[in-house]
C-alpha positions in Angstrom: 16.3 -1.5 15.4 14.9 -5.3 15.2 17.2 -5.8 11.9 20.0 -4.5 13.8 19.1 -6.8 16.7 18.5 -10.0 14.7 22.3 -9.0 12.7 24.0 -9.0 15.9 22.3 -11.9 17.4 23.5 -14.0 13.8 27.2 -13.6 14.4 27.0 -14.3 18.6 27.7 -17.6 17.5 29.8 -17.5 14.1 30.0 -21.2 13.7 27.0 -22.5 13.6 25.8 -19.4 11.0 28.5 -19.3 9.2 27.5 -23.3 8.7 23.6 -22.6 7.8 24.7 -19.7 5.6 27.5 -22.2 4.0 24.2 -24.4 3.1 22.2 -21.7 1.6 24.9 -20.9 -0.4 25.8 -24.1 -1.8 21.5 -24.9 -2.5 21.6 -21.8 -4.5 24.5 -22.4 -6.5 23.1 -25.7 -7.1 19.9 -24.7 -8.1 21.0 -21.7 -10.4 23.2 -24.4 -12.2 20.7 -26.7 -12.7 18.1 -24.2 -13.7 20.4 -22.9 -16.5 21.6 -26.4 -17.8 17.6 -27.3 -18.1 17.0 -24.4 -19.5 19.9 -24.4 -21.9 18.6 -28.5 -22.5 15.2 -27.1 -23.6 16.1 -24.0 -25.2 18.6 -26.3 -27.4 16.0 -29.4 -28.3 13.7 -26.6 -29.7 16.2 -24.3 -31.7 17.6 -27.6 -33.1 14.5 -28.4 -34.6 13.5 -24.8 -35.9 17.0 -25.0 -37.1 17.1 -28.2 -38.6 13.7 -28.3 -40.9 10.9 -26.5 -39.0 11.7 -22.8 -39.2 9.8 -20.6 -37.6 6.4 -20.4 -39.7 5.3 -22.9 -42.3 2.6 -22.2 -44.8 0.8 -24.8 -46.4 -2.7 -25.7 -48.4 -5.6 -26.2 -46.0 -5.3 -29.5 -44.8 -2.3 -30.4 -45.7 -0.5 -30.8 -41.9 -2.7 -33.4 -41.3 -2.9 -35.4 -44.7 0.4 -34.4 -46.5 -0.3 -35.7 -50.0 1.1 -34.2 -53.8 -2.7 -33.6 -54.4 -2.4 -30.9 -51.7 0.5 -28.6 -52.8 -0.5 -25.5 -53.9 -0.3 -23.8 -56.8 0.1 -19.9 -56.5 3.6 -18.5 -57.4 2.2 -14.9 -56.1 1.9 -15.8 -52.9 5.7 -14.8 -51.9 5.2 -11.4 -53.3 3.1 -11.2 -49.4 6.6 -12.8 -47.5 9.1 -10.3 -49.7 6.4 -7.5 -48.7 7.0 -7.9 -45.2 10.3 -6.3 -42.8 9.7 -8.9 -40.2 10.4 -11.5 -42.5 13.8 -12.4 -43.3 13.8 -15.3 -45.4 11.6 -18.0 -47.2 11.9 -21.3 -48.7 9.8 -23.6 -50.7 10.0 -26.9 -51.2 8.5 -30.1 -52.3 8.2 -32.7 -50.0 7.4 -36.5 -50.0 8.0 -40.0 -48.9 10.0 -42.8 -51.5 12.9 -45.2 -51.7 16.7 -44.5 -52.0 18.3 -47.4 -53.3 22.5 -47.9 -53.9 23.8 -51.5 -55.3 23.9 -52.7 -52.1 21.0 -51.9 -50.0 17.5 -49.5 -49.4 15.8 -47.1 -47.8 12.5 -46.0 -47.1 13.3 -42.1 -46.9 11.7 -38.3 -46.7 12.2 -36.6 -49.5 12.8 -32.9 -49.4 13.2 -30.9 -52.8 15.0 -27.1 -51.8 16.2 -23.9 -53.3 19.6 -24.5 -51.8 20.1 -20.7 -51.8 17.2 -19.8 -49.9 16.9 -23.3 -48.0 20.6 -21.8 -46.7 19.3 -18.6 -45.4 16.2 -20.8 -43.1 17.9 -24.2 -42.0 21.2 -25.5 -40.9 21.5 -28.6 -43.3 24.5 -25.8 -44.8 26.3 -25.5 -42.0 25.7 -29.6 -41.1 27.8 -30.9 -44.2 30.7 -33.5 -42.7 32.2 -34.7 -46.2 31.7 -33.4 -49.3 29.7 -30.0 -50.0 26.0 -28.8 -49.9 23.8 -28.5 -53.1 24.6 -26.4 -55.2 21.8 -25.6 -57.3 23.4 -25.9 -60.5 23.2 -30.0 -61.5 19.9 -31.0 -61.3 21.0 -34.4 -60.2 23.1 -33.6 -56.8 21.5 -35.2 -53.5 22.6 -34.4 -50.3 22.1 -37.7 -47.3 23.1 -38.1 -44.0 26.1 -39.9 -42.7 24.0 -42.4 -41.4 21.9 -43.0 -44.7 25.3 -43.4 -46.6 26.4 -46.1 -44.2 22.9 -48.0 -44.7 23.4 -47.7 -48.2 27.0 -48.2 -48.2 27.6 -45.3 -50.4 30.2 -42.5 -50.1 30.5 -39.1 -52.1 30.4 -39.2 -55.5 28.4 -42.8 -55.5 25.0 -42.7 -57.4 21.4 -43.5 -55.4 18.1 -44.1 -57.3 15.1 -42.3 -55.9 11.7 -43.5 -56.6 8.2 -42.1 -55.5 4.7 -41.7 -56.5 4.1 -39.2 -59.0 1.4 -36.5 -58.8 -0.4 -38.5 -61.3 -0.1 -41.7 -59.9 2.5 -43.4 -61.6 6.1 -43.9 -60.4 9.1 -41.7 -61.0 12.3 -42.6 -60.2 15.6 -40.3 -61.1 19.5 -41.3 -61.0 21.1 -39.2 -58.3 25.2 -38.7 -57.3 25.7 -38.0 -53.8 27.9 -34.4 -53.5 28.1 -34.3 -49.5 26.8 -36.0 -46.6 25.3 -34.3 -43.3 24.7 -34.9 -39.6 22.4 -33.1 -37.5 21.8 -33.0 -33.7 18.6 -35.1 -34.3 19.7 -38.9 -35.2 15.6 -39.8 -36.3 15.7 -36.8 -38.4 19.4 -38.0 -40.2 18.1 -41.7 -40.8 15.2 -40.7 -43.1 15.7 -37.7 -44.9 17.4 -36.3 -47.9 18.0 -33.4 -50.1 17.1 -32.5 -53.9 17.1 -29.6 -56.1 13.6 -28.6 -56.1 13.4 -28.2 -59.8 14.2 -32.0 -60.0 11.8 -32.9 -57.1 9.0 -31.4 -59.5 10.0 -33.2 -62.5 10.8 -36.6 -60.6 6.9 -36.4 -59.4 5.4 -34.2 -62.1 4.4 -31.3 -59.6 4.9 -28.7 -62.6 4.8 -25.2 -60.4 3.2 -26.9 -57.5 4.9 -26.0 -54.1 4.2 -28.8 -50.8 5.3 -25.5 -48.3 6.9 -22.7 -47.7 9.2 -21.9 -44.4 9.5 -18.5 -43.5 12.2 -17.5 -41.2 11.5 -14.0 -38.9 13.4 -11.4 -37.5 12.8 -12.0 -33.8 11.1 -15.7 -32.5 8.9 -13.6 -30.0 7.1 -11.8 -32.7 6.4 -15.5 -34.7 3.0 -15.8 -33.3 1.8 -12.6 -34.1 3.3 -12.6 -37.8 1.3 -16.2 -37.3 -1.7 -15.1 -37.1 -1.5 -11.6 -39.6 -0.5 -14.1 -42.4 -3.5 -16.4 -41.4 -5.8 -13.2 -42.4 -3.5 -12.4 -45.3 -3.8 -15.6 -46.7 -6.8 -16.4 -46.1 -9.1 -20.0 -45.2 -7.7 -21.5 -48.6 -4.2 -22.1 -46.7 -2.9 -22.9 -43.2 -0.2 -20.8 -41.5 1.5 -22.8 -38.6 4.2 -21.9 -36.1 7.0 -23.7 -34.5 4.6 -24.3 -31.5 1.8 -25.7 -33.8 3.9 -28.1 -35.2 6.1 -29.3 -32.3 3.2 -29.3 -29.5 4.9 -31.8 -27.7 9.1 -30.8 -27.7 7.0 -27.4 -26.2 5.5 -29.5 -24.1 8.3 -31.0 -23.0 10.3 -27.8 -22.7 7.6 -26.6 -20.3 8.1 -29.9 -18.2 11.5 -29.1 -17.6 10.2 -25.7 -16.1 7.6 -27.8 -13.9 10.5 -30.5 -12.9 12.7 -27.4 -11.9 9.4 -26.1 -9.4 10.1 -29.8 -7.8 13.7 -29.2 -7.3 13.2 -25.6 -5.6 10.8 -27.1 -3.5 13.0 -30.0 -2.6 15.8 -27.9 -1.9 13.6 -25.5 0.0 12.2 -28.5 2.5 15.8 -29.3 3.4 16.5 -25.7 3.9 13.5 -25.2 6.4 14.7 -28.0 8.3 18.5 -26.6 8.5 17.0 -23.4 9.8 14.3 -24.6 12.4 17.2 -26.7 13.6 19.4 -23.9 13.8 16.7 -20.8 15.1 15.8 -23.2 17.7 19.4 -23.5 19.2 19.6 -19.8 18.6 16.5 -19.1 20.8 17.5 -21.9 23.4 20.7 -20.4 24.0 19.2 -17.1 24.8 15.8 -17.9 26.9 16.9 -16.0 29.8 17.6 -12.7 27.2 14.1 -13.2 25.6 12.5 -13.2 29.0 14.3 -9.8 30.5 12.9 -8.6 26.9 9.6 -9.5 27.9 10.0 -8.4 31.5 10.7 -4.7 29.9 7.6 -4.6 28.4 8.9 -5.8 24.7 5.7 -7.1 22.5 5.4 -10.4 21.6 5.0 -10.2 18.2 8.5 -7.7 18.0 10.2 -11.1 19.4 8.5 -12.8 17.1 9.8 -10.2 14.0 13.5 -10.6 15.7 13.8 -14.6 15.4 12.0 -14.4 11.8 14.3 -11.6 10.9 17.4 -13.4 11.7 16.4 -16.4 9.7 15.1 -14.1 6.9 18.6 -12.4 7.2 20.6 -15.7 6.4 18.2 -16.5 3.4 18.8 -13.3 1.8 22.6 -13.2 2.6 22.9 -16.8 1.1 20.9 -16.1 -2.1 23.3 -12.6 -2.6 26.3 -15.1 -2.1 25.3 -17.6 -4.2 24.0 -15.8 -6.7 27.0 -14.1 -8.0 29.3 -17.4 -7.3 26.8 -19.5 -9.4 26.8 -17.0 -11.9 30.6 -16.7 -12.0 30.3 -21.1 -12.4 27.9 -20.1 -15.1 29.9 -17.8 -17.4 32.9 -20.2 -18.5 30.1 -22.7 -18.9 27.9 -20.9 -21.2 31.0 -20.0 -23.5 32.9 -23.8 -23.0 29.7 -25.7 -22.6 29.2 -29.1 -20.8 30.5 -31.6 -22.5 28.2 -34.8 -22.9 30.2 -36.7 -25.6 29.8 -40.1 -23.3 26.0 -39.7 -23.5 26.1 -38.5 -27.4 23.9 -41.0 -29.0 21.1 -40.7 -26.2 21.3 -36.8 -26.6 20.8 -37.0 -30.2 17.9 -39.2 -30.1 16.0 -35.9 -27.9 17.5 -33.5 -31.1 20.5 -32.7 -28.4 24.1 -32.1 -29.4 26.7 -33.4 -27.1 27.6 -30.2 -25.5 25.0 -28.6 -23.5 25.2 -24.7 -23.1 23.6 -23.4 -20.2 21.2 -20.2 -20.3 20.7 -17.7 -17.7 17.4 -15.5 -18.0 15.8 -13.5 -15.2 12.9 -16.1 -14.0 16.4 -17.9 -12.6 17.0 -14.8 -10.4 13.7 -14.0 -9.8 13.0 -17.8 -8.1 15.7 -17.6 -6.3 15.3 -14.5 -4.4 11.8 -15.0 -4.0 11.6 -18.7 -2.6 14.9 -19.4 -0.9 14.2 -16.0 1.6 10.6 -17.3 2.1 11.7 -20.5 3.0 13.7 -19.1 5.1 11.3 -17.6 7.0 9.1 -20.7 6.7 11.6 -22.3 9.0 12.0 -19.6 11.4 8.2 -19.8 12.5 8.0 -22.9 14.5 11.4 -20.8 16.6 9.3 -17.9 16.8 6.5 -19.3 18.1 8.1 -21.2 20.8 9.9 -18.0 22.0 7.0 -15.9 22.4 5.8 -18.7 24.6 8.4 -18.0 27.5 7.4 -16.5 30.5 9.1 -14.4 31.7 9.7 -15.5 35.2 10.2 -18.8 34.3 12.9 -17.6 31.4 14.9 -15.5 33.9 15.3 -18.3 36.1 16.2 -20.9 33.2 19.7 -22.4 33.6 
């Protein structure tokens, strides 16, 4: 009876709920929206760089993480008979890595040097699909090299223009190799672009006389939930000789930063949810004003305090609920075109690239969205209904049937 009561008692005066309802809406909207572009801002910084170079497991000589030298590759071929054994393992790649100078006739570079199985660095990493001019390695000349658009306008090179690499060798001397540029790239991440390049991995090893040493190998697995589990099977597999890292070990702090964006939307629910409290104890206190003669008859009849108390809360609970139903499926019809179309951040392109953000941001709705909603914008609700409640309970009756 009490939530037919409080319905009725909403709609005696359409106006002024029809307005607080209008408000709730609108705060919900405007909080799903946000929720999803953060989330689709976070989600995007992190698959960028898994994309990009990281994959989703990296396996590497104890120690190596930390002090990335040639001394530290390893030197076991067998060791991806273990990844090929394994379903929830889709791909691998090794490669050589290392740090040198790319010079052209006009100009140098300090530069990351990354020798690849084009085929199988295909199947792990977007570099492929991030060609702008030109094509990707092939794997057939041993002398290709693949560099960033922004590398080839330091240098002042374009496709089919030779570089010279040099770097340390395993042995200490230096190697240096004559390269021709077959295609340039350009990522999401503009640090990422500036510094590295791309090499058959067969002429990495000869160009630093790693022989059949491998720097690391990047495994790529079925589904990104399971990567810490395969993490830690591989680490027992493998053995203390070797380190196994995920994504997360590697990038502590984009997860870290992911997770802020998780903790800044918190902030924005609760700042939403103060404004909301104040909307409703403004409007439950003109509701209960406006009937202080009707709560005291109530009382006269015998009605319980704390059932006056449920009606007011009830009411104000009422509107949350109806305005988190309302908004829901109208910010979720905002967010369907957007998560197809995206939101397009061309203006603010270089800044995005330097977080490893492209320019169009595609939102992402999961149920933790839902969930807050429907579980903190009916509680404030309520919140804001107590103060009314209280002071209605407070009437006497006598005093309230007499109150003009």
């Amino acid at each position: 009876m009490l939530w037919k009561i409080a319905w009725r008692n909403l709609w005696r005066n359409k106006r002024r709920s029809a307005i607080i309802l209008t408000s709730i809406v609108i705060g919900v909207i405007a909080l799903i929206i946000t929720d999803t572009i953060y989330m689709g801002m976070g989600n995007q910084m992190l698959y960028n760089q898994i994309g990009i170079h990281v994959g989703h497991i990296q396996i590497h000589k104890k120690g190596y993480h930390d002090n990335p030298l040639l001394e530290m590759a390893m030197n076991d071929p067998q060791i991806v008979n273990i990844f090929a054994s394994r379903k929830d393992i889709v791909a691998y790649a090794p490669r050589i890595l290392s740090f040198g100078l790319l010079s052209s006739s006009y100009s140098s570079s300090g530069v990351s040097i990354v020798g690849i199985d084009p085929a199988r660095e295909k199947a792990i990493t977007l570099i492929a699909r991030s060609v702008t001019s030109g094509r990707y390695l092939s794997g057939n000349a041993t002398r290709e090299i693949l560099i960033s658009e922004k590398l080839a306008e330091k240098l002042e090179v374009e496709v089919g223009d030779k570089v010279v690499a040099m770097a340390s060798r395993l042995d200490g001397s230096v190697g240096s190799e004559v390269f021709r540029v077959v295609g340039t790239y350009r990522t999401f991440n503009s640090d990422f672009d500036k510094v590295t390049i791309f090499i058959p991995i067969e002429m990495a090893a000869r160009m630093l006389g790693m022989g059949q040493r491998i720097s690391e190998y990047v495994l790529k697995v079925k589904r990104i939930e399971q990567t810490r589990t395969i993490r830690d099977e591989l680490r027992l597999t493998l053995g203390s000789e070797y380190e196994v890292l995920d994504y997360k070990d590697i990038l502590p702090m984009l997860v870290y930063q992911v997770e802020m964006f998780d903790e800044f939307m918190y902030i924005y629910y609760l700042i939403i949810g103060i404004a909301l409290v104040f909307g409703i104890v403004n409007t439950m206190l003109m509701a209960v004003f406006e009937r202080i003669r009707e709560i005291g008859v109530l009382k006269a009849i015998g009605m319980p305090d704390r059932k006056i108390f449920w009606m007011v809360i009830l009411e104000s609970a009422t509107l949350g609920l109806l305005g988190s139903a309302i908004g829901t499926v109208l910010g979720y019809l905002i967010y369907l075109p957007l998560s197809h179309t995206g939101i397009d951040l061309s203006m603010f392109s270089k800044s995005l690239e330097s977080f490893g953000v492209g320019s169009v941001i595609y939102p992402v709705f999961i149920p933790r969205v839902l969930a807050s909603v429907f579980f903190s914008i009916p509680i404030f609700a309520i919140l804001g209904a107590i103060y009314p409640a209280i002071k209605a309970i407070r009437f006497q009756p006598v005093e309230a049937m007499r109150y003009v």
